[in-house]
C-alpha positions in Angstrom: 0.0 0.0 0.0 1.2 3.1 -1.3 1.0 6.7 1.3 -0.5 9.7 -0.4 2.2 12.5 -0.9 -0.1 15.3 -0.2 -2.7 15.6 2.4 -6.3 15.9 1.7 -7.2 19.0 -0.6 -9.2 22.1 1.3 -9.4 24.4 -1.8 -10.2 24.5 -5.5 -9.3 27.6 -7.0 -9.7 29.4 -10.3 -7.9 32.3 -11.8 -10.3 35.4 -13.3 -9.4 38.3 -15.4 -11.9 39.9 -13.7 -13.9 39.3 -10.4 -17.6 40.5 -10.8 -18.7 37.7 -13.6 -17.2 35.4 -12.0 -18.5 36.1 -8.5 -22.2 37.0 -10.1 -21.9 33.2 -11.3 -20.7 31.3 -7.9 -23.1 33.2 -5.8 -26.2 33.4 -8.2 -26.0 30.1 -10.3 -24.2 28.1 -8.0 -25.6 29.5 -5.0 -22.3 29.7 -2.9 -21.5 32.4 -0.7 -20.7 34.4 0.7 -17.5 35.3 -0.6 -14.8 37.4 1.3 -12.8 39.9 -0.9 -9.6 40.7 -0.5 -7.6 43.7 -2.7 -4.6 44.0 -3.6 -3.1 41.2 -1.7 0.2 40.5 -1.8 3.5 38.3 -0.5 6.3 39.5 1.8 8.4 38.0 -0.7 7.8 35.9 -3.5 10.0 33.3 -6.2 8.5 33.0 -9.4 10.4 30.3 -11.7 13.5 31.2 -9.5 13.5 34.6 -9.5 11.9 37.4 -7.0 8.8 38.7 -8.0 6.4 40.8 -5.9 3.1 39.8 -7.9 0.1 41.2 -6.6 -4.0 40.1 -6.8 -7.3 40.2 -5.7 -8.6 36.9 -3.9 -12.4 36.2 -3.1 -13.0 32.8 -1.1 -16.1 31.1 0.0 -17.0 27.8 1.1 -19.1 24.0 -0.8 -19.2 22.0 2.1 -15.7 21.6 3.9 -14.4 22.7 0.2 -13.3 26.5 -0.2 -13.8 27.9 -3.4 -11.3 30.6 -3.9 -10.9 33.1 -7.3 -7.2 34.2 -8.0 -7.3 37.5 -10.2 -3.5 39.1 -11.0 -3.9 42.8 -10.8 -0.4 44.1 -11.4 1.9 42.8 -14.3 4.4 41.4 -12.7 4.8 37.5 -13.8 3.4 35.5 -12.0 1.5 32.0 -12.3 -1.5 33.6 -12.2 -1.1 35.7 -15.2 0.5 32.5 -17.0 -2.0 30.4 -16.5 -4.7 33.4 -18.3 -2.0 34.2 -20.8 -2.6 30.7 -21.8 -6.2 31.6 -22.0 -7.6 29.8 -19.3 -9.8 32.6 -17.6 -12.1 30.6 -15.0 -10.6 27.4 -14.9 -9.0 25.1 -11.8 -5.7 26.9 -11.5 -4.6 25.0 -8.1 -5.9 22.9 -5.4 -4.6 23.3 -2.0 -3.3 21.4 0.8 -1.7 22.1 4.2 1.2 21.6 5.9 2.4 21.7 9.8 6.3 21.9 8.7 7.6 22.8 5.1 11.0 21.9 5.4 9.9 18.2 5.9 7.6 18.3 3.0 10.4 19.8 1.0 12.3 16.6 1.9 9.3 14.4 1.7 9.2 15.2 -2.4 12.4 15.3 -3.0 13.7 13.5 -6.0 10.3 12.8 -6.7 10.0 14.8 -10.2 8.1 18.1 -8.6 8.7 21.3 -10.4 8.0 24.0 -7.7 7.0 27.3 -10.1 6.7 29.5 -6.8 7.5 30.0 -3.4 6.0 32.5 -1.2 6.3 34.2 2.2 3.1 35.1 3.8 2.7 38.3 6.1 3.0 37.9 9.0 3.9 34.5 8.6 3.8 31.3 6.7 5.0 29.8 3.6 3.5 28.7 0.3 4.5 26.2 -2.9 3.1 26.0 -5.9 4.3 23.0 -7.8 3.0 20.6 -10.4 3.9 17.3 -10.9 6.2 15.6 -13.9 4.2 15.4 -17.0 1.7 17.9 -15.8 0.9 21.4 -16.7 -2.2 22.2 -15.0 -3.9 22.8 -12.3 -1.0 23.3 -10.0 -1.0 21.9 -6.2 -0.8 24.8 -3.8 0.9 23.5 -0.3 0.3 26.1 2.5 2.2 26.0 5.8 -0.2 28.6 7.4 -0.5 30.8 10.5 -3.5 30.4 12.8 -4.8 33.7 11.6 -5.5 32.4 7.6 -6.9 29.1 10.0 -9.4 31.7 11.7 -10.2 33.2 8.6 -11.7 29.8 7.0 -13.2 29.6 10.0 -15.2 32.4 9.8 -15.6 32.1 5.6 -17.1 28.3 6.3 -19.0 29.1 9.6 -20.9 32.4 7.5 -21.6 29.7 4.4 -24.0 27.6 6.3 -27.1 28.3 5.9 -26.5 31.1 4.2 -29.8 33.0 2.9 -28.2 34.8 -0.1 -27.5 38.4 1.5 -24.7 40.3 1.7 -23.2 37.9 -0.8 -19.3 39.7 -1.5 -18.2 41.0 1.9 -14.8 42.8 1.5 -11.9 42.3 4.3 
């Protein structure tokens, strides 16, 4: 019996040129919400294919379940793999699914040598550490792995807690 690499996944996520169609459709057709916006987010630092890059977006996240549904859109034009994945013209599609971590550095040596292309790696304010990576043969989506501080923990608390039973008002709250 083979052990899964990755934990399970908490978050599908799709990148968006642009936030109010796609938020119109997950709230209104879908029936998910509500969604928290956040603007202009960005890294303390970030790698992007090995070099620094500061990209920055807009993020709005909402909860199916125990699944968070999260839209990515760049808003700067700094490279990124955000504005890769729409450059290849896949506006509203699964860009990554997430997973978390409690220590990086052993997951770093947990994949190592398996064939994992990591296309970024990001420090979080105040704290915490992402990976984006994808595995050998594949393009897209990408696997996010988070190694998060308890305040992003409290804040899917609060995104999931709001989703239940939600009755359809106030349905893009901005942080």
């Amino acid at each position: 019996m083979t052990t899964p690499i990755f934990g399970p996944v908490i978050q599908h996520a799709f990148a968006v040129r642009d936030m109010d169609a796609p938020l119109t459709y997950w709230t209104e057709v879908m029936g998910l919400g509500p969604f928290y916006r956040v603007n202009e987010a960005s890294y303390q630092s970030a790698l992007y294919r090995g070099a620094p890059s500061q990209p920055k977006y807009s993020v709005a996240l909402a909860y199916w379940g125990d699944t968070q549904i999260e839209l990515v859109m760049p808003t700067a034009d700094e490279p990124s793999i955000y504005k890769e994945f729409l450059e290849e013209d896949h506006h509203g599609l699964m860009h990554h699914m997430c997973v978390t971590v409690d220590d990086m550095d052993a997951f770093r040596s947990r994949i190592e040598g398996r064939g994992f292309e990591a296309l970024a790696a990001l420090k979080l304010e105040p704290k915490g550490e992402v990976l984006y990576l994808r595995g050998k043969g594949q393009k897209w989506p990408l696997i996010e792995v988070g190694q998060f501080p308890q305040t992003i923990y409290d804040f899917f608390d609060l995104a999931k807690s709001a989703s239940v039973n939600w009755d359809g008002s106030d349905p893009v709250r901005s942080l």
